[in-house]
ChimeraX commands (.cxc) that place a marker at each C-alpha (Angstrom):
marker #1 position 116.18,83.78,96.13 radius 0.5
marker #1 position 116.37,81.75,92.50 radius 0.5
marker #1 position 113.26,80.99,90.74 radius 0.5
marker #1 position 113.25,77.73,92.25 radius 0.5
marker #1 position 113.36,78.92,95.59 radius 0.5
marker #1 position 110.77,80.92,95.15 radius 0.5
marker #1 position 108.60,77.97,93.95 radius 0.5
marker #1 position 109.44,75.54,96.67 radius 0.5
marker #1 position 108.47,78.36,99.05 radius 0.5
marker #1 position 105.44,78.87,97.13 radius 0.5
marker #1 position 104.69,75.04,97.53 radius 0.5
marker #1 position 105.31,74.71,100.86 radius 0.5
marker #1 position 102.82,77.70,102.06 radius 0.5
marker #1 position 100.10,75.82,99.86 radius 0.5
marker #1 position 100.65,72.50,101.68 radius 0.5
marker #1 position 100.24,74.47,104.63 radius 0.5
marker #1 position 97.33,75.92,103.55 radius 0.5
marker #1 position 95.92,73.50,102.62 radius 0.5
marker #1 position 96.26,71.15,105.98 radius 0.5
marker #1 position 95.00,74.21,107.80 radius 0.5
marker #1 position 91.56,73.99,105.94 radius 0.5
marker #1 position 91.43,70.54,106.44 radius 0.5
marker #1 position 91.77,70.39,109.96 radius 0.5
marker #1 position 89.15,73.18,110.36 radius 0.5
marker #1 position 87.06,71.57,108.21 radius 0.5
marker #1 position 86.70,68.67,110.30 radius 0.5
marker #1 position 84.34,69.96,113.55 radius 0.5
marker #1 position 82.47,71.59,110.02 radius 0.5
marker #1 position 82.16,68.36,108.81 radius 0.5
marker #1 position 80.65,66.94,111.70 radius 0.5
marker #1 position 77.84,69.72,112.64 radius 0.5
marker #1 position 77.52,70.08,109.08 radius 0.5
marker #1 position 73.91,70.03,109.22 radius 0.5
marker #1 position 73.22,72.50,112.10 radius 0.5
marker #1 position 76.37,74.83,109.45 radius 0.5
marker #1 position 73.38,74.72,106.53 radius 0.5
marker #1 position 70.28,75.47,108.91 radius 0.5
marker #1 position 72.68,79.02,109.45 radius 0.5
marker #1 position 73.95,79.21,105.93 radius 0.5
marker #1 position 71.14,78.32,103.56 radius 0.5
marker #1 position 67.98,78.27,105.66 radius 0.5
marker #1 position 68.47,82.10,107.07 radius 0.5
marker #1 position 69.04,83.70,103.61 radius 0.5
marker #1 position 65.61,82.43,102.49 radius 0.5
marker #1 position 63.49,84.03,105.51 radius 0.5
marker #1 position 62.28,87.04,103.59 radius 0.5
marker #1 position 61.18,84.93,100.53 radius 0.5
marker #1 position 57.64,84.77,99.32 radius 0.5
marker #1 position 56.71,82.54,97.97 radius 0.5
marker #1 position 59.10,80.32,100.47 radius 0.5
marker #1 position 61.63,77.49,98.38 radius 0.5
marker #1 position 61.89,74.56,98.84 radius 0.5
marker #1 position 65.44,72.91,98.64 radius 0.5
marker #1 position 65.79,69.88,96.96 radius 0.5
marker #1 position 68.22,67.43,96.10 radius 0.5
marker #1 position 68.59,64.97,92.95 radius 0.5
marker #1 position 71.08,62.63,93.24 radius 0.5
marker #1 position 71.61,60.09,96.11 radius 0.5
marker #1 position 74.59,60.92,96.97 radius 0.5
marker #1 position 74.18,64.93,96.71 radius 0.5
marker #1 position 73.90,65.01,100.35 radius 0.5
marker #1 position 77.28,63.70,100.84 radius 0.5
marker #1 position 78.92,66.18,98.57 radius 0.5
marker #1 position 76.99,69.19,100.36 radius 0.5
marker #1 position 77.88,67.65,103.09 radius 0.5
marker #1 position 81.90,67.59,102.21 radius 0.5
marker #1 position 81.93,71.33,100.41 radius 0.5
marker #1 position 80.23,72.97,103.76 radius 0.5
marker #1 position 83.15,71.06,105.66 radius 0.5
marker #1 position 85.99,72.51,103.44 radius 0.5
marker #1 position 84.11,75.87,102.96 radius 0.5
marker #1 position 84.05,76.35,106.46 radius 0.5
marker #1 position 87.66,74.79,107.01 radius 0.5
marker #1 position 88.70,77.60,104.58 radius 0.5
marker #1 position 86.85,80.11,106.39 radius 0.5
marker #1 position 88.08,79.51,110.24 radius 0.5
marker #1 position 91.93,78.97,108.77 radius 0.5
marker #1 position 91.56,82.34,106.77 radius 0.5
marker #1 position 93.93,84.44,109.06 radius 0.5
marker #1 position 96.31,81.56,109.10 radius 0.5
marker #1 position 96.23,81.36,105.30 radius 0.5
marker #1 position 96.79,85.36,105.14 radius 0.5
marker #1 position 99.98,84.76,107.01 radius 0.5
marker #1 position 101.26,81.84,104.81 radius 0.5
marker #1 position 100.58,84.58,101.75 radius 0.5
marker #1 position 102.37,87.38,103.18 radius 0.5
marker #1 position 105.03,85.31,104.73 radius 0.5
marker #1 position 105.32,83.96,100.91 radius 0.5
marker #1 position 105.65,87.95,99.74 radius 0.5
marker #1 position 107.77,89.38,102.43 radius 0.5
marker #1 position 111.34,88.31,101.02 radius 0.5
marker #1 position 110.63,90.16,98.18 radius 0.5
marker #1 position 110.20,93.22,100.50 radius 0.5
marker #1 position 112.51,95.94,101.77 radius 0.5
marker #1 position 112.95,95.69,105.18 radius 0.5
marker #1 position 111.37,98.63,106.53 radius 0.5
marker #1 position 108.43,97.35,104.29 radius 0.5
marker #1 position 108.67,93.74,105.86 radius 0.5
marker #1 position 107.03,95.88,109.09 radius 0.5
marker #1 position 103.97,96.25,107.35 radius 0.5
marker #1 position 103.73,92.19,106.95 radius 0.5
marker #1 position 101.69,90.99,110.55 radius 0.5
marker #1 position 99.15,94.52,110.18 radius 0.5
marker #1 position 98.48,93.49,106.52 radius 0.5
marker #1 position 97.68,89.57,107.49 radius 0.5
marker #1 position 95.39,91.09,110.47 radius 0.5
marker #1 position 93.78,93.50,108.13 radius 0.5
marker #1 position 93.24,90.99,105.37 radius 0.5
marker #1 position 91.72,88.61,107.34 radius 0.5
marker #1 position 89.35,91.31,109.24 radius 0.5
marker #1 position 88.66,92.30,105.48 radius 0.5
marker #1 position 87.79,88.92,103.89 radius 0.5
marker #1 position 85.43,88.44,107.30 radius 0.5
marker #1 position 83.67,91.61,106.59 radius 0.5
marker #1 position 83.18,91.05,103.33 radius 0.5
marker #1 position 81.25,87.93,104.10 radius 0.5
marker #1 position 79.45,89.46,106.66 radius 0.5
marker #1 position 78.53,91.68,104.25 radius 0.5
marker #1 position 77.22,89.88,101.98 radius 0.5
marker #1 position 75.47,87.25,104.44 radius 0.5
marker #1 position 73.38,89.67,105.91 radius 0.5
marker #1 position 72.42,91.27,101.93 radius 0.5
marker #1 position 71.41,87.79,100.85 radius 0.5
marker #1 position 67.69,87.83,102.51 radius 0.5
marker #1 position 66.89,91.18,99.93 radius 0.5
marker #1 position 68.60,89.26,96.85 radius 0.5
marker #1 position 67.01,86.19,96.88 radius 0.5
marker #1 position 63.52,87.62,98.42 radius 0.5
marker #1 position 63.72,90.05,95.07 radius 0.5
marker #1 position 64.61,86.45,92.76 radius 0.5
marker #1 position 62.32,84.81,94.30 radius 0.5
marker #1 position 59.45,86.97,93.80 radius 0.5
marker #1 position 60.76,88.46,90.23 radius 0.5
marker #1 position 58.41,85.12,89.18 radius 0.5
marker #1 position 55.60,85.98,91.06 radius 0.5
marker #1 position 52.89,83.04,92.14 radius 0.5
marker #1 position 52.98,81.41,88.38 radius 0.5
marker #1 position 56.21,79.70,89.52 radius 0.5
marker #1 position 56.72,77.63,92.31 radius 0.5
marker #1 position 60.38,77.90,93.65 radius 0.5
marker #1 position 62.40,74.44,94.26 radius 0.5
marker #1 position 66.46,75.17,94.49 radius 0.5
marker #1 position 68.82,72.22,93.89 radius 0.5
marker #1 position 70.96,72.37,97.01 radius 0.5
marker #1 position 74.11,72.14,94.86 radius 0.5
marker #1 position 73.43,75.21,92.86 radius 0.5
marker #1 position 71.98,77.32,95.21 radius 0.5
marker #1 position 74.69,76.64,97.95 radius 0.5
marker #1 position 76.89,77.36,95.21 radius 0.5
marker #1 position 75.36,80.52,94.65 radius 0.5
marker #1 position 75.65,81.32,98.02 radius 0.5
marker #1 position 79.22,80.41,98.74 radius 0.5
marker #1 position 80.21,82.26,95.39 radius 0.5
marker #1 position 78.69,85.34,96.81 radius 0.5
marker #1 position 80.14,85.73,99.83 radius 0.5
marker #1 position 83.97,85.05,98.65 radius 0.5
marker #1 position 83.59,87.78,95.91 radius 0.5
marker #1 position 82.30,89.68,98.54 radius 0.5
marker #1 position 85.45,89.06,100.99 radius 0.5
marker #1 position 87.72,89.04,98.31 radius 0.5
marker #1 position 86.49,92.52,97.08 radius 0.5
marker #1 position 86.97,94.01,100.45 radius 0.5
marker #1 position 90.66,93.48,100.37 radius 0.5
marker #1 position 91.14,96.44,98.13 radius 0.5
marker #1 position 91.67,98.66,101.17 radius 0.5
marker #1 position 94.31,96.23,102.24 radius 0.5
marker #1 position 96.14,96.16,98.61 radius 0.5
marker #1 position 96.21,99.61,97.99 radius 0.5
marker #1 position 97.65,99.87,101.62 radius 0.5
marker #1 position 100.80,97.60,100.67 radius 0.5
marker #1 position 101.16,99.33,97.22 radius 0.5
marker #1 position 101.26,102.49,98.74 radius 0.5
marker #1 position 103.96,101.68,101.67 radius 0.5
marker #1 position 105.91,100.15,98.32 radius 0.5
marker #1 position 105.56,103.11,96.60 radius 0.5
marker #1 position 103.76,101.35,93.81 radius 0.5
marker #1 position 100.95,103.64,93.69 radius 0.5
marker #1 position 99.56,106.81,95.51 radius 0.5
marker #1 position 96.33,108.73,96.38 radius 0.5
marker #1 position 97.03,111.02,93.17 radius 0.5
marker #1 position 97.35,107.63,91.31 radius 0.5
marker #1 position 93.93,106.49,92.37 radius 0.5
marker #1 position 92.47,109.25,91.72 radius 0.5
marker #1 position 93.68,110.17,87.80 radius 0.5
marker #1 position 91.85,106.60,87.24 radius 0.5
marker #1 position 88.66,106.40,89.16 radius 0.5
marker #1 position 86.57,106.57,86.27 radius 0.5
marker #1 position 88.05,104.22,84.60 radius 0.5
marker #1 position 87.99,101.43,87.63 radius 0.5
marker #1 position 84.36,102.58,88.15 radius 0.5
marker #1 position 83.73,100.65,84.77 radius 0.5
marker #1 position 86.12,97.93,85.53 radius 0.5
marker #1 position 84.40,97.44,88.85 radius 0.5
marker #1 position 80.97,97.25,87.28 radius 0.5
marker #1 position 82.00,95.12,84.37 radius 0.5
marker #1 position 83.53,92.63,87.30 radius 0.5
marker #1 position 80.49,92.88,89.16 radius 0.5
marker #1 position 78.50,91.60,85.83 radius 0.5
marker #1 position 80.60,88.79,85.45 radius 0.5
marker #1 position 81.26,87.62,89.06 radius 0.5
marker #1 position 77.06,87.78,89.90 radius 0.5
marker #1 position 74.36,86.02,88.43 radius 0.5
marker #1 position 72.65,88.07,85.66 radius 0.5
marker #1 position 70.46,90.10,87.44 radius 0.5
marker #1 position 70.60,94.11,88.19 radius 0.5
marker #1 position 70.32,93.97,91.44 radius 0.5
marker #1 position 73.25,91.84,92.77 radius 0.5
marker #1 position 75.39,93.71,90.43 radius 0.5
marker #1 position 74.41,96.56,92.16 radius 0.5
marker #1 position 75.05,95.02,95.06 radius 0.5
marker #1 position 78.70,94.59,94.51 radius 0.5
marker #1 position 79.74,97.29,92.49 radius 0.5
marker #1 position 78.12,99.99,95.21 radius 0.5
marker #1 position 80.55,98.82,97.55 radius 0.5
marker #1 position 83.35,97.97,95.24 radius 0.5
marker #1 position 83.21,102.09,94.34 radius 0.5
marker #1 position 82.81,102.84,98.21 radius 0.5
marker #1 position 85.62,100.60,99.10 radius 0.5
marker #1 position 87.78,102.46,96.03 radius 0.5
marker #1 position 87.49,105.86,97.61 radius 0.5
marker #1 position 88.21,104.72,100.92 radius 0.5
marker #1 position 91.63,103.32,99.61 radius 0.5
marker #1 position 91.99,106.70,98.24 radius 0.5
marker #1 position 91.94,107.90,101.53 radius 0.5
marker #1 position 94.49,105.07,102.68 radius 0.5
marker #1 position 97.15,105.92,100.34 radius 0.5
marker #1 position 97.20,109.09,101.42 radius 0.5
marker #1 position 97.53,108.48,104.40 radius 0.5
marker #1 position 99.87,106.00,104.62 radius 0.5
marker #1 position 102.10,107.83,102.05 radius 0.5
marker #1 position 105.60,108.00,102.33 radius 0.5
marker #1 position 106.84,111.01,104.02 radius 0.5
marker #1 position 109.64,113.42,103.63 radius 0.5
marker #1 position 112.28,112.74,106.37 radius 0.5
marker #1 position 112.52,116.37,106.81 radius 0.5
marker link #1:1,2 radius 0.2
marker link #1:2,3 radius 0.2
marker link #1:3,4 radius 0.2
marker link #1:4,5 radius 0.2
marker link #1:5,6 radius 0.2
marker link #1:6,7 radius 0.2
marker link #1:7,8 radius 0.2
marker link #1:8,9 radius 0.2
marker link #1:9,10 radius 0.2
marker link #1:10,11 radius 0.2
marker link #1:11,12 radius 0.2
marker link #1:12,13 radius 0.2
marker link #1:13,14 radius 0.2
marker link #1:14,15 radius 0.2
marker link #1:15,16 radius 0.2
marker link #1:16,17 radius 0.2
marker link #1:17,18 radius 0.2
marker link #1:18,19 radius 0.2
marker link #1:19,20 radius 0.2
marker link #1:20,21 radius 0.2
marker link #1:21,22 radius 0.2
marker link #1:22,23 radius 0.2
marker link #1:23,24 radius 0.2
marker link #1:24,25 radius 0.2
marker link #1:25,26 radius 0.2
marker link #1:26,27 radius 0.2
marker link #1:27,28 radius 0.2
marker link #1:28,29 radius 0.2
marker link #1:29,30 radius 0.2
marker link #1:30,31 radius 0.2
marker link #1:31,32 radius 0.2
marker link #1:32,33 radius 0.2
marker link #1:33,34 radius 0.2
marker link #1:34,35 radius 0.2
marker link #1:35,36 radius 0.2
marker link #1:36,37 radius 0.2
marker link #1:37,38 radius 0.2
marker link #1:38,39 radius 0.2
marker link #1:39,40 radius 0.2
marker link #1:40,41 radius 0.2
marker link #1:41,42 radius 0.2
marker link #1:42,43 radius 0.2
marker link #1:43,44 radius 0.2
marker link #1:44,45 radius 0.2
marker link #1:45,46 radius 0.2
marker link #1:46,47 radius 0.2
marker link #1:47,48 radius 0.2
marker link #1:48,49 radius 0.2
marker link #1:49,50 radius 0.2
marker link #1:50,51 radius 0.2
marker link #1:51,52 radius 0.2
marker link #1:52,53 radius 0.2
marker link #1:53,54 radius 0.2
marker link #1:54,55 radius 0.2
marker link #1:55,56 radius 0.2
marker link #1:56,57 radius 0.2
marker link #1:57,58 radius 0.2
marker link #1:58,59 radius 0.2
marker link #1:59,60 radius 0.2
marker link #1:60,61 radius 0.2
marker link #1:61,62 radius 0.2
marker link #1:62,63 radius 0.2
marker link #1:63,64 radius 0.2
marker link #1:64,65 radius 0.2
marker link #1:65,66 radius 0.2
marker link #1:66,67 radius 0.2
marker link #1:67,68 radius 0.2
marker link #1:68,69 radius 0.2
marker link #1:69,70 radius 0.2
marker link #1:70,71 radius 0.2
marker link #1:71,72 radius 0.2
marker link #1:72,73 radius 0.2
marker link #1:73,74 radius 0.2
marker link #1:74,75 radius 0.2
marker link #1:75,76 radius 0.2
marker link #1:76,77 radius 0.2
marker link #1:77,78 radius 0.2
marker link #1:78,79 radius 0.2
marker link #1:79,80 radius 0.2
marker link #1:80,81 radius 0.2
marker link #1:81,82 radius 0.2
marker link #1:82,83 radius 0.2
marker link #1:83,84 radius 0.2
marker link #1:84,85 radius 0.2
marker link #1:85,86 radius 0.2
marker link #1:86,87 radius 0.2
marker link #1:87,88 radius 0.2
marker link #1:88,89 radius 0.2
marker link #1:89,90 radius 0.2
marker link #1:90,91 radius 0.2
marker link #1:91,92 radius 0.2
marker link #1:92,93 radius 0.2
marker link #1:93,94 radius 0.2
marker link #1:94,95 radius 0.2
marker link #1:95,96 radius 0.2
marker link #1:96,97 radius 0.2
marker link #1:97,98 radius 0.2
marker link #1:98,99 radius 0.2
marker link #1:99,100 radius 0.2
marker link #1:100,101 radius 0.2
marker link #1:101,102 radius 0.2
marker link #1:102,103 radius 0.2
marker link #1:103,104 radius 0.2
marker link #1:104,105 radius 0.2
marker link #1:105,106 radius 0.2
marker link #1:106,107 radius 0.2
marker link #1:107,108 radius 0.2
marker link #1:108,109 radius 0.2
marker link #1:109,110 radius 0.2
marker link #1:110,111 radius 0.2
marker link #1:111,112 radius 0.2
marker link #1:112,113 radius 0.2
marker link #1:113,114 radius 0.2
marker link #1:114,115 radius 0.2
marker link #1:115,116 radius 0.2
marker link #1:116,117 radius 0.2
marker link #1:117,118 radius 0.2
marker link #1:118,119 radius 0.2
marker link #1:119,120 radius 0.2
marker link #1:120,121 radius 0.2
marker link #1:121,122 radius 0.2
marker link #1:122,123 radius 0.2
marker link #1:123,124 radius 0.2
marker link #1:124,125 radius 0.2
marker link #1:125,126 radius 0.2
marker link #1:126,127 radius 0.2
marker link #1:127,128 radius 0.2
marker link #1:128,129 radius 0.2
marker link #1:129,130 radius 0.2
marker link #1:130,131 radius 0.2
marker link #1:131,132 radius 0.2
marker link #1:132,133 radius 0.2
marker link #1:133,134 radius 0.2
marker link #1:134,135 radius 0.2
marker link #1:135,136 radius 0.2
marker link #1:136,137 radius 0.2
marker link #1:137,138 radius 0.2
marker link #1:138,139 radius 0.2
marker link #1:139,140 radius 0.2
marker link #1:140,141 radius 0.2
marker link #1:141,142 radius 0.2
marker link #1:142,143 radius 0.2
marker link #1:143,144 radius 0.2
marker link #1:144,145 radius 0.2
marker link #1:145,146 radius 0.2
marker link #1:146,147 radius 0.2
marker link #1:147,148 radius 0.2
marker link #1:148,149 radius 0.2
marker link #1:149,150 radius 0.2
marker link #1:150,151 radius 0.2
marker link #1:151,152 radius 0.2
marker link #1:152,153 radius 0.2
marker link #1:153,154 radius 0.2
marker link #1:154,155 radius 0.2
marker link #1:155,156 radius 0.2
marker link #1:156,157 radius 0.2
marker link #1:157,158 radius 0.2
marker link #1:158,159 radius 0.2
marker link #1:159,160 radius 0.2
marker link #1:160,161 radius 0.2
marker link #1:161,162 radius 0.2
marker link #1:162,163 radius 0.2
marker link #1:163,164 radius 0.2
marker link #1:164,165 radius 0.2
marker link #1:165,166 radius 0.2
marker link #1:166,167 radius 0.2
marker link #1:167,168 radius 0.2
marker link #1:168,169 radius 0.2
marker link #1:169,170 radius 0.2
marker link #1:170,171 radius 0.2
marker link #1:171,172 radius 0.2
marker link #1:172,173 radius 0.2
marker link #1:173,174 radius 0.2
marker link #1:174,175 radius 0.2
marker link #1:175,176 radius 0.2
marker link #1:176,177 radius 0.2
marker link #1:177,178 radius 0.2
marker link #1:178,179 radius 0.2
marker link #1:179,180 radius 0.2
marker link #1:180,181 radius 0.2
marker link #1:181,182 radius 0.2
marker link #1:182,183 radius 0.2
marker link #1:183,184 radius 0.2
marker link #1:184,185 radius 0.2
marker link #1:185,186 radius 0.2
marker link #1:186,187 radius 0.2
marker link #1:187,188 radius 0.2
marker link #1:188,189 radius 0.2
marker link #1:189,190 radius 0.2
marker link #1:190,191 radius 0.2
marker link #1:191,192 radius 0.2
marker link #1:192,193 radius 0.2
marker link #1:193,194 radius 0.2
marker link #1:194,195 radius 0.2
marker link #1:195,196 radius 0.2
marker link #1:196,197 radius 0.2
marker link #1:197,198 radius 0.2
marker link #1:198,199 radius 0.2
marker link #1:199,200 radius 0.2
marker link #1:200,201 radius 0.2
marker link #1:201,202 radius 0.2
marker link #1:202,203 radius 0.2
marker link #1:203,204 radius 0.2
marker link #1:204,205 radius 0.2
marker link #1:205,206 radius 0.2
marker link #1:206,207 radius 0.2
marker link #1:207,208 radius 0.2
marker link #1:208,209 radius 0.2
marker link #1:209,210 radius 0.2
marker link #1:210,211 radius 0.2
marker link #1:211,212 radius 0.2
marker link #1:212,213 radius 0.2
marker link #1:213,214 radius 0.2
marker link #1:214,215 radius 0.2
marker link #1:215,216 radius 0.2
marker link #1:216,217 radius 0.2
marker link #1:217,218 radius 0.2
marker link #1:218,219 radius 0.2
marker link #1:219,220 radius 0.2
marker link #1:220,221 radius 0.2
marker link #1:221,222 radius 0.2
marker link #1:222,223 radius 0.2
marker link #1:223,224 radius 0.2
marker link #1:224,225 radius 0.2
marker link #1:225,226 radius 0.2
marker link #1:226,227 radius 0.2
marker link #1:227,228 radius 0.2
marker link #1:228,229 radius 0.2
marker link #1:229,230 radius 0.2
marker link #1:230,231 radius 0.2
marker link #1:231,232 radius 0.2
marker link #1:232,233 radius 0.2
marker link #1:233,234 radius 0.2
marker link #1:234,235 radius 0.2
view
């Protein structure tokens, strides 16, 4: 395919992305309310003292209103949006590596889940250690903007980290990389893992922790993938 092939391709998996999300995000738009009682209520249940969530602006509710509705539409199309992605990479695939195409959308999406999961069910600790880093001398009130932007950023850095399994998977089957490959540079992505984790989470210790814990767990266990799914001698 020419360059411009390749680009019209490219377009036409992001418009169906993108209509994907949107018509998910419509039921999200309308239970949008009973969406943030799950989302940004639960995370706070371990925080003393408790915050209150405020907004500023008249129209702020709207907004949230709107972002939980796409963030949600982008959530429930995920494993459609995986397939658009690898259907986009595939013709630059061998065939025999074109096999590897429906496990790796499957896997990504089971990935980007977990990773929010993840990080969902981590949230009560992080904020009930922010919130109480102040002690009683500071009453907490969270701007719903910010903090459900803190919350949304979280989990996708969290689902998006846990498609390194998935990654090294695909490099390995393409003979990009290997187990012994991984290995000769684990120090060296143990400080570019930490150093991401800085910059992707707010400036505290502990969410860095957080994230580069099982950024280094999720490391060795694609270790253990490209080895196993290694390309093998015929004889």
């Amino acid at each position: 395919m020419s360059l411009l092939d390749h680009l019209e391709e490219l377009r036409w998996a992001l418009i169906r992305s993108i209509c994907a999300a949107i018509l998910c995000a419509v039921p999200c738009g309308i239970y949008w309310q009973r969406i943030f009682e799950v989302i940004a209520i639960w995370p706070l249940k371990l925080s003393d003292p408790a915050p209150k969530i405020i907004y500023t602006a008249p129209a702020e509710t709207i907004m949230l209103s709107i972002k939980i509705a796409l963030t949600g539409g982008v959530i429930i199309a995920s494993p459609y949006i995986f397939v658009q992605l690898w259907k986009f990479i595939s013709p630059g695939l061998y065939k025999k590596e074109k096999a590897v195409i429906v496990p790796a959308a499957i896997a990504s999406t089971f990935c980007f889940l977990s990773g929010i999961t993840f990080c969902y069910f981590l949230l009560p600790l992080l904020l009930q250690f922010l919130t109480g880093f102040a002690g009683e001398q500071i009453a907490p009130y969270f701007k719903i903007n910010e903090y459900f932007g803190f919350l949304i950023k979280m989990c996708f850095v969290f689902g998006l980290a846990f498609e390194l399994p998935v990654i090294a998977f695909i490099l390995s089957k393409m003979g990009i990389i290997d187990h012994r490959f991984l290995i000769r540079y684990f120090r060296h992505a143990i400080v570019l893992m930490f150093i991401a984790a800085a910059v992707l989470t707010p400036p505290d210790g502990l969410s860095q922790i957080l994230l580069g814990l099982p950024l280094v767990i999720l490391y060795a266990l694609s270790i253990l993938i490209a080895f196993l799914s290694r390309p093998r001698d015929k004889k």
